[in-house]
KOLKOLDREN-596115 format. One record per residue: residue number from 1; residue in one letter; chain; x, y, z of N, C-alpha, C, O, CB in turn. Coordinates in steps of 0.02 Angstrom, whole numbers. Glycine has a CB too. Example, Ala and Ser with C-alpha at 12.3 -4.5 7.8 and 13.67 -1.06 7.14 Angstrom:
2
  num  residuo  cadena    n_xx    n_yy    n_zz   ca_xx   ca_yy   ca_zz    c_xx    c_yy    c_zz    o_xx    o_yy    o_zz   cb_xx   cb_yy   cb_zz
    1        a       A     660    -284     390     615    -225     390     660    -165     390     712    -166     423     565    -224     452
    2        s       A     642    -112     354     684     -53     357     645       2     394     670      57     402     704     -30     286
***
This chain:
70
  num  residuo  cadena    n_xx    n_yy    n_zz   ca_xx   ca_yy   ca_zz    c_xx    c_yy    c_zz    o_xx    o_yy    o_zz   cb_xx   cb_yy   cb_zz
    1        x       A    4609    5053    3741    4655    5026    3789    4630    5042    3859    4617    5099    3878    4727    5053    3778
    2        x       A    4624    4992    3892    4605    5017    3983    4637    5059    4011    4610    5105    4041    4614    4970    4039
    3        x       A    4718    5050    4005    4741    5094    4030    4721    5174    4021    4725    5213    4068    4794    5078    4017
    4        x       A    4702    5191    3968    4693    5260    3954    4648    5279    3984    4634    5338    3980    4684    5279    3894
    5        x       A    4603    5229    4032    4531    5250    4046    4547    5258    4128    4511    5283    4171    4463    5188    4021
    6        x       A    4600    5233    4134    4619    5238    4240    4655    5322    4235    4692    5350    4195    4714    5149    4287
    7        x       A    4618    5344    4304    4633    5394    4307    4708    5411    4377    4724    5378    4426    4562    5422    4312
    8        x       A    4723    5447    4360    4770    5442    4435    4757    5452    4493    4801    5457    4536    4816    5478    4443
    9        x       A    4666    5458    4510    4656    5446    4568    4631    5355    4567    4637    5326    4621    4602    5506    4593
   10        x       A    4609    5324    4520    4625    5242    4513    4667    5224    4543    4662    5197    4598    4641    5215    4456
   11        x       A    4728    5236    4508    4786    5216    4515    4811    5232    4571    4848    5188    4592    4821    5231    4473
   12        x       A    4805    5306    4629    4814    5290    4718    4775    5237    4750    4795    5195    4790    4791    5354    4764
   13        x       A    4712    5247    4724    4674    5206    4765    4695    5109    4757    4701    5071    4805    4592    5229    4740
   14        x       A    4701    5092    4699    4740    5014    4695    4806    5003    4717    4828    4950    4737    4748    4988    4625
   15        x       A    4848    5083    4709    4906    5068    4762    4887    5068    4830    4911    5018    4857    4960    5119    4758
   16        x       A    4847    5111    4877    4780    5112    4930    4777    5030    4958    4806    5007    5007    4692    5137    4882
   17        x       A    4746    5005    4924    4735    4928    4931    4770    4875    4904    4745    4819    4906    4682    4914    4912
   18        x       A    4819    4883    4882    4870    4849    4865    4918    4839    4946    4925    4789    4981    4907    4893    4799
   19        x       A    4939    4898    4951    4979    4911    5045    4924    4859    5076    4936    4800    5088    4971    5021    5098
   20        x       A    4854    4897    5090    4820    4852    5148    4818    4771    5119    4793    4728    5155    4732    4882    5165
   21        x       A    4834    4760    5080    4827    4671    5061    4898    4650    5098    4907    4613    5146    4827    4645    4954
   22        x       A    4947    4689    5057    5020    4663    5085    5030    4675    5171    5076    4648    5202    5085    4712    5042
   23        x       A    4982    4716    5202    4991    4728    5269    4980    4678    5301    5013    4649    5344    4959    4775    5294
   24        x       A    4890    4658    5262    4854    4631    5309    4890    4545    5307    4871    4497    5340    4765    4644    5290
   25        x       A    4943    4546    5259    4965    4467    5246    4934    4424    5191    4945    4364    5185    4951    4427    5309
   26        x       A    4903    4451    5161    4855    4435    5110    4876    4416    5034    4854    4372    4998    4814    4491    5107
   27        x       A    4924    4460    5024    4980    4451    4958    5036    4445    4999    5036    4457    5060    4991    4519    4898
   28        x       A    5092    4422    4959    5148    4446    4963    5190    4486    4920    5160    4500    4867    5170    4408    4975
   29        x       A    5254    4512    4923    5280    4577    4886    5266    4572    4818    5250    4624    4788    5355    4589    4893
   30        x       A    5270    4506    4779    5251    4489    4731    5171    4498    4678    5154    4494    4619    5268    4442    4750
   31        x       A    5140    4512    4748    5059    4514    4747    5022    4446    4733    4961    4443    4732    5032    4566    4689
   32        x       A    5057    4397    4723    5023    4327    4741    4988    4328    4836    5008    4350    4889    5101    4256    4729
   33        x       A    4933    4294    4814    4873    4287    4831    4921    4219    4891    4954    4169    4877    4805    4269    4758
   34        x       A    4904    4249    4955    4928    4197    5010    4870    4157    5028    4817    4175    5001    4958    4232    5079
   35        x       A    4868    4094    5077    4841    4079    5093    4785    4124    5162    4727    4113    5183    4877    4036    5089
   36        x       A    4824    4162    5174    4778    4217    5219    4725    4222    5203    4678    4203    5237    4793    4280    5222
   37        x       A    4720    4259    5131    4678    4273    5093    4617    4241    5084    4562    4263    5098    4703    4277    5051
   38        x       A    4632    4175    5053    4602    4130    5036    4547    4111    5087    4487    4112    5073    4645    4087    5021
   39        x       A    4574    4092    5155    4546    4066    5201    4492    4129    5221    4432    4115    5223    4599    4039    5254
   40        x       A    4514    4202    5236    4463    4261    5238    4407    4252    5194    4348    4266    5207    4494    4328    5218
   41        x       A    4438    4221    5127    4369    4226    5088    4320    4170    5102    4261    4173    5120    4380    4226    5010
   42        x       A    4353    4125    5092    4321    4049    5114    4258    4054    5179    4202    4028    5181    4396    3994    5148
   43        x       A    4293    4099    5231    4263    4105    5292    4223    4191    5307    4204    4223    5356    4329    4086    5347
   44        x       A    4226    4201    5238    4175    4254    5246    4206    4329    5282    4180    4384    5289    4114    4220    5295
   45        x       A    4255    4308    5297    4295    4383    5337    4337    4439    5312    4356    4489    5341    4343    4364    5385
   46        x       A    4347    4421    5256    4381    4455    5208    4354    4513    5207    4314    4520    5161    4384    4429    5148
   47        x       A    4365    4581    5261    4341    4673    5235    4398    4689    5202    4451    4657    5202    4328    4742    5303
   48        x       A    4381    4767    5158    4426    4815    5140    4429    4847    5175    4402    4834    5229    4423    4844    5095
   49        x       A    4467    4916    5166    4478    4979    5221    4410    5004    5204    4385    4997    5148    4549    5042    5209
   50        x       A    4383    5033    5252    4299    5068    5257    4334    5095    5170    4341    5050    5129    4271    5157    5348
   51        x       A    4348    5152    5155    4349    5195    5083    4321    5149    5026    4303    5173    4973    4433    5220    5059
   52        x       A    4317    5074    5041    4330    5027    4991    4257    4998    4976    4228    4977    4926    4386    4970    5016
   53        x       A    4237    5009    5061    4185    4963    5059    4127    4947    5012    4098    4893    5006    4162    4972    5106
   54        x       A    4115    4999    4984    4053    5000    4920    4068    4936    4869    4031    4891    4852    4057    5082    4865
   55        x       A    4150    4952    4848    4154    4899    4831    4185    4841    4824    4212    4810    4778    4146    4906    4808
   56        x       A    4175    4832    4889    4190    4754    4905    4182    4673    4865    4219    4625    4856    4153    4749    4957
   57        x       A    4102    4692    4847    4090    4642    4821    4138    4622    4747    4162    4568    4729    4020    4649    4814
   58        x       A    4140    4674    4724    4181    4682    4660    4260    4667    4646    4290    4651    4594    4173    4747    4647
   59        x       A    4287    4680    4725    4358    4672    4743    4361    4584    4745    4398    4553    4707    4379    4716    4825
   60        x       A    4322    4556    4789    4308    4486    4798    4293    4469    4736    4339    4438    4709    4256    4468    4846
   61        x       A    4261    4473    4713    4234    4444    4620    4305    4443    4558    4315    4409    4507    4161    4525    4576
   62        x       A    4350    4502    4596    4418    4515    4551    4455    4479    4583    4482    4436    4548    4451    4586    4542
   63        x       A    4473    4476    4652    4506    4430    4667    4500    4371    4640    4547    4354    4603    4502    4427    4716
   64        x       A    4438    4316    4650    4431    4271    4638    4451    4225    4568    4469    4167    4559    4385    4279    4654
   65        x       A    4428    4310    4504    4446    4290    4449    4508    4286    4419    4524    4267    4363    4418    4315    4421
   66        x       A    4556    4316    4483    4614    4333    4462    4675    4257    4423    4671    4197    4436    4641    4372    4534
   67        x       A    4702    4275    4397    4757    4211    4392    4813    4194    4450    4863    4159    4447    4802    4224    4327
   68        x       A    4791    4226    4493    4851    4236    4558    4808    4183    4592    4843    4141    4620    4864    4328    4609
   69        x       A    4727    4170    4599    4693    4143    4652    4724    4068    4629    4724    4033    4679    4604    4158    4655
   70        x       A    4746    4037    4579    4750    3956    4549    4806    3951    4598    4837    3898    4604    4769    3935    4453
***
């Protein structure tokens, strides 16, 4: 099971970037994927908070695959 494999420092850090998505306007409370978002990615501007940055690419790749992006 995945879950057994997230640790509870995982789990601050996706709550971590979960806040900066809903801050930055990106989700809403729901965590559906706004058009904010979309357009950041589209246009290449989409950062994380520096802590994140390594992996970015990976955040964008999950986003994308997400069922929230349809």
């Amino acid at each position: 099971m995945m879950l057994e494999k997230c640790t509870i420092w995982d789990l601050k850090k996706s709550e971590v970037l979960q806040h900066y998505l809903l801050d930055k306007g990106y989700i809403n409370t729901q965590g559906k994927i706004q058009d904010a978002l979309k357009i950041a990615l589209k246009d290449n501007t989409f950062k994380v908070p520096e802590e994140f940055a390594s992996m970015q690419e990976n955040i964008i790749q999950s986003i994308k695959k997400s069922c929230m992006w349809a």
